[in-house]
N, C-alpha and C positions, 0 to 999 in steps of 0.2 A: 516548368511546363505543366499545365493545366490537364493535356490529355498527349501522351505520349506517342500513342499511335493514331492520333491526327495531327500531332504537331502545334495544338494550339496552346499559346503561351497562355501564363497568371497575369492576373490583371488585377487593379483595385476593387474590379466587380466580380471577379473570379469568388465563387458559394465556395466555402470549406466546411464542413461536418467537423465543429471543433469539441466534440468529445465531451471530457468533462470540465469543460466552461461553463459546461447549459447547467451547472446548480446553482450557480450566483441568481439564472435569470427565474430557477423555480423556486427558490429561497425568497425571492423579490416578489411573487403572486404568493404566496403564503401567507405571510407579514402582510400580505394588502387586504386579504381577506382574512387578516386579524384587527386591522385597523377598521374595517367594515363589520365588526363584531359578530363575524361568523363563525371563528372558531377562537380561541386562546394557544398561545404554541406550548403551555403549560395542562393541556387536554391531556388527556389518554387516546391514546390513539384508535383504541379499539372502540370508542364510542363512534368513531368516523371508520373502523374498517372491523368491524367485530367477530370475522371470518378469520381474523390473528391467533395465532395459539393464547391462549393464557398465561404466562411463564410464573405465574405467582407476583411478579413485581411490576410495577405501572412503567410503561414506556409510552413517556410525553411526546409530542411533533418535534419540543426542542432539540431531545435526544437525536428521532433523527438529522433533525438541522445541523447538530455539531457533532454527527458520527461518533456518538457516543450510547447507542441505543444497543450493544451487543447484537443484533442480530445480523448472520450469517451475510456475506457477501454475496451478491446472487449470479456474478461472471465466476467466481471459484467454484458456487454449488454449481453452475452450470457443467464447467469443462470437468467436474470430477464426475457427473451424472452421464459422462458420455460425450456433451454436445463439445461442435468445434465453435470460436467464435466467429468464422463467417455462415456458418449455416445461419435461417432465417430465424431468429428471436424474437419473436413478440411478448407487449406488456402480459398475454393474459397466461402462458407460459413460465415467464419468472413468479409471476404471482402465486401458478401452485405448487412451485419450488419454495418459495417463502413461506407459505402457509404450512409445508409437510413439515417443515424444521421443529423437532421435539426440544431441542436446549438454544440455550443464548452463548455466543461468547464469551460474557463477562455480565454480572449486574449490570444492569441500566444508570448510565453515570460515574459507575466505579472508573472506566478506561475510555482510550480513545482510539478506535481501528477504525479506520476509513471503510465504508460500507454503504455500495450503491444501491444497496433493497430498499434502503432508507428513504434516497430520493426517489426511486420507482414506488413506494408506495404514500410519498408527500403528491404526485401526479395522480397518484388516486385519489386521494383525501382534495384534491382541488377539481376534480372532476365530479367526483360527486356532490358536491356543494357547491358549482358555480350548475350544473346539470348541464355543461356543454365541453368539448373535448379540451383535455391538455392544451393542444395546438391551437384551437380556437381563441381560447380563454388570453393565452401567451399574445397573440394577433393584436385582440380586443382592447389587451392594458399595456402593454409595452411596445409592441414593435409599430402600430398604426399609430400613435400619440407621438412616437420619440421618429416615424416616418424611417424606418427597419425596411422598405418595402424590400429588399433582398433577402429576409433573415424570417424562418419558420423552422417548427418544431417537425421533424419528419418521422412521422408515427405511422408510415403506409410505404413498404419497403421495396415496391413496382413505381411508387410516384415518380414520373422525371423533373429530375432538377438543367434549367439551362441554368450555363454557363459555371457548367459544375469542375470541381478540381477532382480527378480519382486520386485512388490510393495505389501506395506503391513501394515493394521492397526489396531489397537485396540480397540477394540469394548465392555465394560463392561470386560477389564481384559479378552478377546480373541483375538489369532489373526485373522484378516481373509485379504481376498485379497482387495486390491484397484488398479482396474482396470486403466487403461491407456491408450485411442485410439486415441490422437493427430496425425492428418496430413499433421499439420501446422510446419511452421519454420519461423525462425527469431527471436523473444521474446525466443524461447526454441526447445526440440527437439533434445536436440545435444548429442546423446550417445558416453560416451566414457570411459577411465579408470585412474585408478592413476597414471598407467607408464605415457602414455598417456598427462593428464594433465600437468604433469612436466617437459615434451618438453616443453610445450605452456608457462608454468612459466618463466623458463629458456632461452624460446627466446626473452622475457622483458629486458633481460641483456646481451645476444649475440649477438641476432638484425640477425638470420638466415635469415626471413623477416620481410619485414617493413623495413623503415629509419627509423632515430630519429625521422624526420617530422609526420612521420606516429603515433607513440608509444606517443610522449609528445603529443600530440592530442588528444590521447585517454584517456590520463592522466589530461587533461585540463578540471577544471571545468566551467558549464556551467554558462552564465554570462544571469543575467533578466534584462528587459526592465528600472527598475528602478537604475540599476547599484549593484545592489545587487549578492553573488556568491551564485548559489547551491553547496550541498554535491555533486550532483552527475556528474560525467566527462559523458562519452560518454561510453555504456555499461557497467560500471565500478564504484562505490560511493568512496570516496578522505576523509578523516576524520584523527585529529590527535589523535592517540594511545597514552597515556604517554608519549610524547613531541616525537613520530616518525612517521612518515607520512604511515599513512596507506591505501592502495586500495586494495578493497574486493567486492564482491558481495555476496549473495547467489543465494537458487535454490529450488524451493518448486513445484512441481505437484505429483500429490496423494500421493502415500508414499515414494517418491523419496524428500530426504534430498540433501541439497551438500552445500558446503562455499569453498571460495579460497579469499584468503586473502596474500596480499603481503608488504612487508616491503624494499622498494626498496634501504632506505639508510642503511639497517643493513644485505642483500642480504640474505634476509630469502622468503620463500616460503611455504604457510600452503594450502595443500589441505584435503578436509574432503567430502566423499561421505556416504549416507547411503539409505538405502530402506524400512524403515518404519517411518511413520507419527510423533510418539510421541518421536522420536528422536529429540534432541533441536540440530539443526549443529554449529549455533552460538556460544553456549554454550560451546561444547565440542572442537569448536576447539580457543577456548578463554582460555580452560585449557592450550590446544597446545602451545600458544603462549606464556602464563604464565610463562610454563615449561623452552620453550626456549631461553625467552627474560628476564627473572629474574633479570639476574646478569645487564642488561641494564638499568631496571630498576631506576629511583630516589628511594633512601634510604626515608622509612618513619618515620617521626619526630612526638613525642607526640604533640598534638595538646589543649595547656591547658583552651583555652577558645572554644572548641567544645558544651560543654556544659553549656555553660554561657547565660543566657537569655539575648534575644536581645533590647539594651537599647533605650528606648523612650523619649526625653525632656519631662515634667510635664506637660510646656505649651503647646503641641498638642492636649489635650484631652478635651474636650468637657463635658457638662452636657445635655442630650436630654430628653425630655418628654417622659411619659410612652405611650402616646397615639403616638407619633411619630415613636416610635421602635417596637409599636404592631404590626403598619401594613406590616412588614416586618415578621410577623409569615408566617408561610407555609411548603409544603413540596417541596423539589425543587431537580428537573432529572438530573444528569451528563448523557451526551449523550454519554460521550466515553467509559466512564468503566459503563455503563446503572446500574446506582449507586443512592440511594433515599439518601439526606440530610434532615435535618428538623433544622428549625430556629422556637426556642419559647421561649416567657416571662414566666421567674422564679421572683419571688417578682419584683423589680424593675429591674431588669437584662437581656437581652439580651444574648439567650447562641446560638449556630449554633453546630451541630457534625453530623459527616458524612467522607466517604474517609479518608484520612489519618486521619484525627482527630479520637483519641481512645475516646474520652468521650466528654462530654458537655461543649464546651470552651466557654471563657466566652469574648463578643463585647462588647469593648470599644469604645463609638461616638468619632472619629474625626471630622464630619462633619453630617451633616443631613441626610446623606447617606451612609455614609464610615464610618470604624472601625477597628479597629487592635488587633490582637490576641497578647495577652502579656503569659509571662512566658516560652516562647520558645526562642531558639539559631536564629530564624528565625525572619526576617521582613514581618509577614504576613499580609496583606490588605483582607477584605470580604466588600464588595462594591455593594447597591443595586441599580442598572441600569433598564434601555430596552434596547432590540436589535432592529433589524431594524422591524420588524414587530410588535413595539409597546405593544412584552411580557413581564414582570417585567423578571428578570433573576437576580443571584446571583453571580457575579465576585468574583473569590478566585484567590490568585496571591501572590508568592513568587520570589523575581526579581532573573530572571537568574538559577530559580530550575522549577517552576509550575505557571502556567496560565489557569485557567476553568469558564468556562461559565454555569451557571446550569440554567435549566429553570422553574420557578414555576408553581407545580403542580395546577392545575383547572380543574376536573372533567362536565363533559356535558353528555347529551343523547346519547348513542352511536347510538339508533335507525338511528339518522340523515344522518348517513353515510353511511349506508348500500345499495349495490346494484354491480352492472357490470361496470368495469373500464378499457379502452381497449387504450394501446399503437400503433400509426400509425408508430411510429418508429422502436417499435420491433416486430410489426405483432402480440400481444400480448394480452390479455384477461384476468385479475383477477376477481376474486368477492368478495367482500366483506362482509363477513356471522358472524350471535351471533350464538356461538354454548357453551352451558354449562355454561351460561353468560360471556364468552369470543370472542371478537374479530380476525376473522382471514380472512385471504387472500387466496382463494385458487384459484389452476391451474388444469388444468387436466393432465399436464403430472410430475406436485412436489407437496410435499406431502404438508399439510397444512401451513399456516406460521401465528405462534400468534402475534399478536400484540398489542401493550397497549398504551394507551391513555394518554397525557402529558398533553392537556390543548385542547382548542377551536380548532386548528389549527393544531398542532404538535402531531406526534406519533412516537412511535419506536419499534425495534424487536432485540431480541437477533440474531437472520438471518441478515449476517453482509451484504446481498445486500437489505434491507429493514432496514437497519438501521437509518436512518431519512426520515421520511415520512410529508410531509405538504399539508393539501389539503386548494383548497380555495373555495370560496363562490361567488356568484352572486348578481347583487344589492338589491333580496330580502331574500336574510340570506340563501339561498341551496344551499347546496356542487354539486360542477361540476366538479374536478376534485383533484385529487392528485398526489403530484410529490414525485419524489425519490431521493437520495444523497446519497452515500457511499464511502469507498476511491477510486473509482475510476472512477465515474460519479458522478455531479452536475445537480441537475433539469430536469431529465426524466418526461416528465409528462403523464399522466394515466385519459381519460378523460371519466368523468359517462355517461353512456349510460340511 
């Protein structure tokens, strides 16, 4: 259903707000007016937006094209600055969120974090240089040549769209609305339909616009500083499908779903749009392909050592003292899937279970440190280290399947922390309050945010923009401030007032 409370159905002409699909079509006007030699994607970008901080090191347009350009995510810096994401967001808004940000991520080119600032300020850089808006521009070279007349950029967050699809989520088994007031472009924004999309599929393969130059460029992944390749091309991620080359994106704001996934040697074309939250697009259009790609498929073969335990030499294993493998008791935090393990002495025995492990397996010493999980098809390693902040942490590692980091629990005073915590970067203000003997964060304009204690230093939140939290201390042992990490910013910091 298109709109719930009129009853009217989805159609082939039914407009969806497909999120972030719209970087493929802003990646597509960049490259055009590189080919019209008005800019190079190997520019610095500040010569086209020179209101950028300086960070000491050049951040080219490529960078941003393959979200590789370290700087901050600007729906992270948003919801941590206060804002919710259906409040009204306009371009000139994020822009001076972007601009207050004093550090990068990462070098320019060292990594690869996905980062919408990047495409919100490629929508600058084409605006100022065509001197006519995003939306127009997009109209001008894509959507009136390839005959789009359904599909526009929505940059004016009062405009009515007919024949529009809302948005919509589930709430305890209800549905209700999930509002939408972007009036931003570039990263997203780009309404449009199935007919619609399948021009744009279709002109990958008839080339209406764009040259080859143009399309294998946008199909080129992005290469890092260490000579290493990302998944992701320019608007677009590059991955191989069961031995066929695939490029896809998705598309996620409020309960706008979408996936387009292309298969350019088998000239197939999967689009999937949807308008509520708890729709998996990935998913269902993974059946899609399934369905359609079957008979391409490689044949599967029984696999008779699947489940054969994975063989260890004799001589690898170790005898260690009981007192040596004691001190490796504790309880230890997966930060990603925010997941509790626990490592403890059974008679002489060393067991760890947690995460995949269904029961209490049992560490065999390699080393005075290292151990391997026996009786499994797998070559498991659990290995106790520090990180770089000199925590003990728990290394679990399967080669070429799984890689985690867990860090041991150690309880402290939480009094210590408590007080007013204010970012100069996002104009921003937390406090840190015990309420019911828990820990929380509060704003005045969102709602509470729990968070829980990991050790001396380190915190975390099921609230995935406060998902790692580190504060630090002063030469005489009080906390001054704490920073923030999530996937889309590295070290915001939050200093105590």
């Amino acid at each position: 259903m298109a709109n719930l409370e009129y009853g009217i159905p989805i159609t082939t002409k039914t407009k969806f707000h497909v999120a972030s699909l719209s970087k493929q079509f802003t990646a597509f006007m960049i490259l055009r007016l590189e080919e019209e030699g008005l800019l190079s994607i190997n520019d610095d970008v500040r010569k086209y937006i020179p209101e950028l901080p300086d960070y000491g090191k050049t951040i080219t347009i490529n960078h941003l094209l393959t979200h590789s350009s370290g700087i901050r995510d600007q729906w992270r810096l948003l919801e941590l600055a206060g804002w919710r994401l259906d409040d009204v967001i306009k371009t000139e808004q994020v822009f001076k969120l972007i601009k207050n940000q004093k550090e990068l991520n990462f070098s320019p080119g060292d990594s690869f974090m996905y980062s919408n600032s990047g495409f919100t300020l490629l929508a600058i850089i084409v605006e100022r240089l065509t001197k006519t808006s995003f939306a127009d521009y997009a109209k001008q070279t894509i959507f009136e040549p390839l005959q789009m007349s359904d599909s526009f950029f929505y940059d004016d967050h009062e405009e009515l769209v007919g024949n529009r699809a809302y948005s919509y989520k589930k709430v305890n088994g209800k549905l209700k609305k999930s509002h939408l007031n972007f009036a931003t472009v570039g990263p997203t924004s780009l309404f449009t339909t199935v007919e619609d999309m399948t021009k744009w599929a279709i002109n990958f393969q008839n080339r209406t616009i764009g040259n080859e130059r143009i399309l294998q460029s946008m199909n080129q992944r992005g290469q890092k500083n260490d000579g290493s390749v990302s998944s992701y091309a320019k608007g677009q991620f590059v991955r191989d499908h069961k031995g066929f080359k695939m490029i896809y994106h998705s598309g996620s704001d409020a309960g706008y779903r979408s996936y387009f996934a292309r298969f350019p040697d088998l000239g197939y074309q999967f689009i999937l749009f949807a308008n509520a939250s708890y729709i998996n697009a990935y998913d269902e259009t993974v059946k899609l392909i399934a369905h359609y790609l079957q008979d391409n498929y490689p044949k599967n073969e029984n696999n008779p050592t699947k489940n054969v335990a994975f063989q260890y030499d004799k001589d690898t294993f170790i005898n260690l003292a009981n007192a040596e493998m004691k001190k490796f008791e504790g309880t230890y935090f997966d930060r990603e899937e925010k997941q509790y393990w626990n490592v403890s002495m059974q008679n002489d025995t060393l067991y760890c279970k947690g995460g995949i492990l269904p029961e209490d397996m049992k560490l065999h010493p390699i080393g005075k440190k290292n151990f391997k999980i026996m009786e499994t098809p797998y070559d498991i390693s659990v290995n106790f280290k520090e990180n770089e902040y000199e925590e003990p942490i728990l290394e679990f590692r399967i080669p070429d399947i799984m890689w985690l980091w867990l860090i041991k629990v150690a309880k402290i005073n939480p009094s210590e922390y408590l007080g007013n915590y204010y970012s100069d970067e996002l104009k921003t203000q937390y406090d840190l309050i015990e309420k019911d003997n828990e820990l929380y964060l509060t704003h005045q304009q969102l709602d509470d945010i729990k968070i829980t204690q990991i050790n001396k230093a380190y915190f975390s939140s099921t609230n995935r923009n406060f998902s790692n939290i580190r504060f630090k201390r002063n030469n005489l042992g009080k906390v001054t401030e704490f920073s923030v990490s999530n996937g889309g910013i590295k070290n915001i910091t939050f200093l105590r007032k």
